[in-house]
C-alpha positions in Angstrom: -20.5 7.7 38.1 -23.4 6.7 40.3 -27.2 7.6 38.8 -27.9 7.9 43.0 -26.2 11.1 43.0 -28.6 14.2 42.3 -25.9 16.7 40.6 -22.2 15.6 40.8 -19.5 17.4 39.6 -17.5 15.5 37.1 -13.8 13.2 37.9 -12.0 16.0 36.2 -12.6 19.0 38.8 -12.3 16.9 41.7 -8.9 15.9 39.7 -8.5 19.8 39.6 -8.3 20.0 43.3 -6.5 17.2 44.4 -3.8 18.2 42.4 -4.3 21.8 43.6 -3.8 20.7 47.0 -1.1 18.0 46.4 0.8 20.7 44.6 1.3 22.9 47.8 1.6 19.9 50.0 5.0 18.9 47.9 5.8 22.7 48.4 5.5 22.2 51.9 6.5 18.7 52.6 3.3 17.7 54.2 2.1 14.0 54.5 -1.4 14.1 54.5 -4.5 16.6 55.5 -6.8 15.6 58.0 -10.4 17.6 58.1 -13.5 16.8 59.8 -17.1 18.4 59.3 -20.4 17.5 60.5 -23.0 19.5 58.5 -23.7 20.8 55.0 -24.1 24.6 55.9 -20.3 25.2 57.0 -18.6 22.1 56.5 -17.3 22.6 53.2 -14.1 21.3 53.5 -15.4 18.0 53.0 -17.5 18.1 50.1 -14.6 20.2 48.5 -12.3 17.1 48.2 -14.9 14.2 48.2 -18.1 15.9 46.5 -20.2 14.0 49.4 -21.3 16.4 52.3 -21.6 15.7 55.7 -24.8 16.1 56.8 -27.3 15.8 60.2 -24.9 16.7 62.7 -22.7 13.7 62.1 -19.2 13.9 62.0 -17.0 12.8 58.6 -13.2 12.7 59.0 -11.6 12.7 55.8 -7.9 12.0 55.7 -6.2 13.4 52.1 -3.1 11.3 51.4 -0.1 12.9 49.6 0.2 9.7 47.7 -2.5 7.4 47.7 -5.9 7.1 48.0 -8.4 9.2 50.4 -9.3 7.6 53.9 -13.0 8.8 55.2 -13.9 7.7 58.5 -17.9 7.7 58.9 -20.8 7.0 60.8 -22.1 3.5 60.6 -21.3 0.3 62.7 -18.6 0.3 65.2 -15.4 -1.6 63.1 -16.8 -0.8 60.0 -14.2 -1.4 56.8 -14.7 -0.9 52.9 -12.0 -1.5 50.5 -12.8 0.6 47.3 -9.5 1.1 46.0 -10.0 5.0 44.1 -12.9 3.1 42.4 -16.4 3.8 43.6 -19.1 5.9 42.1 -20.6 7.8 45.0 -17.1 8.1 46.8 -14.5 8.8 44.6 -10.7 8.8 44.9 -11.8 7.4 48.2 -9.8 4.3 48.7 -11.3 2.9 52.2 -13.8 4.2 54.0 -14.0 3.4 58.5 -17.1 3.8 60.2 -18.0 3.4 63.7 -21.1 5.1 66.1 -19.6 8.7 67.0 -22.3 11.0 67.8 -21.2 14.8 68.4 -23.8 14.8 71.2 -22.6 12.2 73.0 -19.1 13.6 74.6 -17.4 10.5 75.2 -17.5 8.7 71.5 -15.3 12.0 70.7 -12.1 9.8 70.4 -13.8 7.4 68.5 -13.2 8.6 65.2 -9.9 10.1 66.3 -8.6 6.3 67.0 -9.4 5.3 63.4 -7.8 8.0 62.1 -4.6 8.1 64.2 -4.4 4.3 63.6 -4.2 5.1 59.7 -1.7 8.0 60.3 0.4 5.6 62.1 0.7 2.9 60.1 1.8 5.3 57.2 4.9 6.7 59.3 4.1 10.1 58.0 6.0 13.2 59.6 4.3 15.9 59.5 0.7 16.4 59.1 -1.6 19.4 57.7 -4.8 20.1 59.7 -8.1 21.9 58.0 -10.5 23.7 60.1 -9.2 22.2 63.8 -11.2 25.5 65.7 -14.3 23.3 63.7 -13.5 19.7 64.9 -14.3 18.6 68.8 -11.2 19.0 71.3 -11.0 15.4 72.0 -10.6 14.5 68.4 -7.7 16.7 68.0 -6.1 16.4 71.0 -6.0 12.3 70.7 -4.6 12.6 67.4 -1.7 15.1 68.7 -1.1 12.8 71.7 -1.0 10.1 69.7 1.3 10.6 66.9 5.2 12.1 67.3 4.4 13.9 64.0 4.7 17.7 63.4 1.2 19.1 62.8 0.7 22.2 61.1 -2.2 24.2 60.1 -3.1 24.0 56.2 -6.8 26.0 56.7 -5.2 29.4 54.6 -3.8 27.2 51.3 -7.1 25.1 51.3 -9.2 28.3 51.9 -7.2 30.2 49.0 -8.3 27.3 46.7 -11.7 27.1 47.8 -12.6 30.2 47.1 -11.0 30.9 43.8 -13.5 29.2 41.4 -13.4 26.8 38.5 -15.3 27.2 35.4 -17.9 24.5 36.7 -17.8 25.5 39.8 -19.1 29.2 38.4 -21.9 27.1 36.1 -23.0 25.8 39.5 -22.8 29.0 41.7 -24.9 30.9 38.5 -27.5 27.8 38.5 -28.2 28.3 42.2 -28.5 31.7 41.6 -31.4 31.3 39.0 -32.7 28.4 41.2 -33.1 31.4 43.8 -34.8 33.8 41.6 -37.3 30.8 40.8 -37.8 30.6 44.2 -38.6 34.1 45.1 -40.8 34.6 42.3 -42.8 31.8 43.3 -43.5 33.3 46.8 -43.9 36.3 45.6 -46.6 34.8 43.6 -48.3 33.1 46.3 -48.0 34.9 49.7 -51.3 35.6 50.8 -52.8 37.1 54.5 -53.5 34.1 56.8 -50.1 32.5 56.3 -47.5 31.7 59.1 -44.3 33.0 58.5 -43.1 29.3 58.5 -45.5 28.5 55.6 -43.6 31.2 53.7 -40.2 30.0 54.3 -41.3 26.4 54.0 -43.0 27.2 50.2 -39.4 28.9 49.7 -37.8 25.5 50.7 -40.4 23.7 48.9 -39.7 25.5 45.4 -36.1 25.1 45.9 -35.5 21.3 46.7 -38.0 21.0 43.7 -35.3 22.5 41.7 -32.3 20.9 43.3 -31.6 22.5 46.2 -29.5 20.4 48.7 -29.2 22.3 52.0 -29.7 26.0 53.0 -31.5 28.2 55.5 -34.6 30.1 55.1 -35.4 33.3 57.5 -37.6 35.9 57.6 -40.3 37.4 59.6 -43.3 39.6 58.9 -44.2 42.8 60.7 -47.0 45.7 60.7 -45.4 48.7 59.1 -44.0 50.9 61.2 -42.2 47.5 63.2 -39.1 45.8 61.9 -39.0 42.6 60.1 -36.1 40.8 60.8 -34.4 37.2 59.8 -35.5 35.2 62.2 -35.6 31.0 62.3 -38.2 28.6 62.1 -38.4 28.9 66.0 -39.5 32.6 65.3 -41.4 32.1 62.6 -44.9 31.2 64.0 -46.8 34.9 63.5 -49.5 35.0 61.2 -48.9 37.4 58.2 -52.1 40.3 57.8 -53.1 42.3 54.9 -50.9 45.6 54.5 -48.2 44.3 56.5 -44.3 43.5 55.1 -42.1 40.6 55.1 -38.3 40.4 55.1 -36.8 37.3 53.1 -33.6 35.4 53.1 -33.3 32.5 50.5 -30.1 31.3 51.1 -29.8 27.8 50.0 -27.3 25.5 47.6 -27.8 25.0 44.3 -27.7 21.6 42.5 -24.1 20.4 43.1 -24.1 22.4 46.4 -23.1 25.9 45.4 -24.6 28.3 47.7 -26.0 31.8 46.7 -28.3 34.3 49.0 -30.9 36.7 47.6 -32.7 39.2 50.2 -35.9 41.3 49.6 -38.8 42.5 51.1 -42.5 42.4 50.6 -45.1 43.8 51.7 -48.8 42.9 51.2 -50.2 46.8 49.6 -47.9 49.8 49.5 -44.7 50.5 51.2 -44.3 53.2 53.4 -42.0 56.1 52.7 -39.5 54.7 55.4 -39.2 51.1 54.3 -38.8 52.4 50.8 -36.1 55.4 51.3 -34.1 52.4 53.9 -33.8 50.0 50.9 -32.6 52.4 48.6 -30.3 53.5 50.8 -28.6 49.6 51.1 -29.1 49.3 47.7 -26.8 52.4 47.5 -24.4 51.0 49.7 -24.5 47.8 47.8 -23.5 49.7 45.0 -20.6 51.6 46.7 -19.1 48.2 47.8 -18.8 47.0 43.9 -17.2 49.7 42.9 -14.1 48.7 45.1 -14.7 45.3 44.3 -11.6 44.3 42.1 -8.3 41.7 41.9 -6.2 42.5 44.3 -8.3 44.9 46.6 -8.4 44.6 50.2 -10.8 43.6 52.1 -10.4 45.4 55.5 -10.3 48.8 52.8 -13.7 48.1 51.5 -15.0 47.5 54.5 -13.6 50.6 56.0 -14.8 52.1 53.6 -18.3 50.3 53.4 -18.2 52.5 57.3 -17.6 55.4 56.1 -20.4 55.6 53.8 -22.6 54.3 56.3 -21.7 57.1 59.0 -21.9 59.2 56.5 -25.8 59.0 56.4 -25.9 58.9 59.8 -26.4 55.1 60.2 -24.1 52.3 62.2 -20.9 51.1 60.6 -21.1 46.7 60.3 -20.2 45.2 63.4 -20.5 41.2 62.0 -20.7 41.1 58.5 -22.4 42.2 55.3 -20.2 41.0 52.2 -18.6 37.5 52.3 -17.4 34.6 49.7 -19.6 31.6 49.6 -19.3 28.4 47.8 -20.0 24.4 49.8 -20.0 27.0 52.7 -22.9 29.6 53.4 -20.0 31.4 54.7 -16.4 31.2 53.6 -13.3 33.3 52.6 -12.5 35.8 52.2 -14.6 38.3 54.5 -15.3 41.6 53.4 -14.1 43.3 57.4 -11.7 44.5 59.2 -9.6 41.2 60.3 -9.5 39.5 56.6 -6.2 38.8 55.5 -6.9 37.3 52.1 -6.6 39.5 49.0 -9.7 39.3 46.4 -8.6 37.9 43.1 -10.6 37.4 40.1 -13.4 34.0 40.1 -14.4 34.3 43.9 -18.2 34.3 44.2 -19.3 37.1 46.8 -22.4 37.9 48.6 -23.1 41.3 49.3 -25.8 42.2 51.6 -25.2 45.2 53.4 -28.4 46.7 56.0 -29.1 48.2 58.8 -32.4 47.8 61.3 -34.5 50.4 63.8 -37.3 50.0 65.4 -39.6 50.9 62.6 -37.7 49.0 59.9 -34.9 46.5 59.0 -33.3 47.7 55.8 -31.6 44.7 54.3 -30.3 43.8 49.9 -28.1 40.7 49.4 -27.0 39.3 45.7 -24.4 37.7 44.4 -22.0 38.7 42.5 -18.4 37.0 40.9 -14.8 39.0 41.0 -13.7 39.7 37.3 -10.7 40.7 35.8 -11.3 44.4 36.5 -14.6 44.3 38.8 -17.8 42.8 39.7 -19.5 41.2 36.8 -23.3 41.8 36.5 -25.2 40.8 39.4 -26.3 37.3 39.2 -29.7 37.5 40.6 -32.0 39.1 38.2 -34.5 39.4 40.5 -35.3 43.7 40.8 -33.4 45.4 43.8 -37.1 46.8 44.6 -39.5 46.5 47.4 -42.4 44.1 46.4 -45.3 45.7 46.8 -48.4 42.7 45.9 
């Protein structure tokens, strides 16, 4: 295995998962999976079977073979060919790898990776062929690939999701790394926030600390306010205000971990005391918080706890979740399943979930978010072991 690579996961899990995935393909007589993604925040599809991300916006078609070695198509020079035969140590199980200059801004090189692929698809004489993620992957690469081919396609997305989000025993050793690695982080700002900082020198100490300790990818938002004015998660385009004494700060750290597991941690801070508001608003998500885990469990529906999750909002008389406040993670900041009201997927035990329920006024955003893995007959203990408190420093 390569030294070049910061924290790879070892031959045997990405064994695991190929034969995972070649297990349900004999089931269902498919050929080959074809995927593309073109960034590390929520294109996990491709690190899952090659542990190499795409990253920067440029696309990475990966083509998983029933019975042979994986084809990548990526960006480099136009005609582009490496023979590596299942044998490299950056790109393994990777057998040849395509490149030629695609460039998701530029409309018309869309095709470009589709013709490399479609010529490999070809050539093979494969019948029917299992798409991942095609609502993710430009219309012109799909539809030249369809066009091309008098192959059955089908869409493989809800096997591939099922087996992404039920994790292994290293993948769980990862996710409970970047969790730790988040902690780090937060204490760390906590420790040096100060009055005369931008919000973007808070959230760029936060990215600081974390690639320090591994990090690969992840986003960073936040925002500071005067009490009495809500603090939301806001980008780096947002983030140019200047943080006073007595004022508060909301913070998201949610990055990936060494080996690209992805966690999220949220807490505020405010710069001398809390007001009786902000205070009484995060114990009231921490409340809800707790609510969810409690229906947590193997087997549990998500549309119920999120129904639910309603209900106990409206209850206090605040707004049920109209996007999302409790989701898996994992090479994705955002994958399956989703705790609302149009997830299909059951929960079953080893899926790593983020739970971050809120709500926001004028005067104050009222936000938790930890992580926390399905067991056998509930939530195990919170990973994070930062205090679910208001920082008051």
């Amino acid at each position: 295995m390569s030294e070049r690579l910061q924290t790879p996961i070892s031959d045997a899990e990405l064994e695991r998962r190929w034969d995972a995935a070649r297990m349900v393909m004999d089931e269902r007589q498919i050929d080959a999976l074809v995927m593309q993604s073109n960034n590390d925040w929520l294109g996990g599809n491709v690190k899952w079977f090659t542990d190499f991300p795409a990253v920067n916006g440029y696309p990475r078609s990966v083509i998983f073979h029933r019975a042979d070695w994986m084809t990548v198509v990526d960006m480099g020079p136009c005609g582009g060919r490496r023979k590596l035969d299942g044998k490299d140590g950056i790109h393994r199980g990777v057998g040849e790898i395509l490149t030629t200059a695609a460039f998701t801004s530029i409309a018309y090189t869309d095709g470009y990776q589709a013709e490399l692929v479609l010529d490999d698809l070809m050539h093979r004489g494969y019948r029917r062929i299992g798409l991942i993620g095609a609502g993710a992957m430009p219309h012109g690469f799909i539809r030249r690939i369809e066009a091309g081919l008098s192959a059955e396609f089908v869409d493989a997305t809800d096997f591939i999701d099922r087996l992404k989000a039920i994790k292994s025993a290293e993948e769980i050793a990862l996710i409970r790394r970047a969790a730790e690695m988040q902690d780090a982080i937060f204490a760390k700002v906590a420790a040096k926030i100060r009055p005369g900082m931008r919000d973007t020198d808070v959230t760029a100490l936060a990215q600081y600390e974390g690639r320090l300790l591994g990090s690969e990818q992840g986003l960073f938002l936040g925002s500071s306010a005067p009490l009495g004015q809500r603090s939301d998660f806001v980008d780096r385009h947002q983030q140019g205000r200047t943080l006073k004494a007595g004022e508060h700060f909301s913070l998201l750290i949610e990055n990936s971990g060494p080996g690209g597991q992805y966690a999220e941690i949220a807490r505020t801070m405010v710069l001398g005391k809390a007001s009786n508001e902000l205070i009484d608003g995060f114990e009231t998500v921490k409340e809800a918080q707790a609510h969810t885990l409690r229906l947590v469990k193997p087997g549990a529906s998500p549309r119920d706890i999120a129904a639910a999750h309603d209900a106990f909002m409206r209850a206090r008389g605040l707004p049920a979740e109209l996007r999302l406040y409790c989701h898996g993670q994992g090479y994705d900041l955002v994958e399956r399943p989703l705790i609302r009201f149009d997830e299909t997927m059951m929960l079953e035990e080893n899926m790593n979930l983020a739970v971050h329920p809120g709500y926001e006024t004028n005067s104050i955003f009222a936000v938790i978010c930890d992580n926390y893995l399905v067991g056998a007959q509930g939530p195990g203990d919170c990973l994070h072991k930062t205090p679910k408190q208001i920082f008051e420093l």
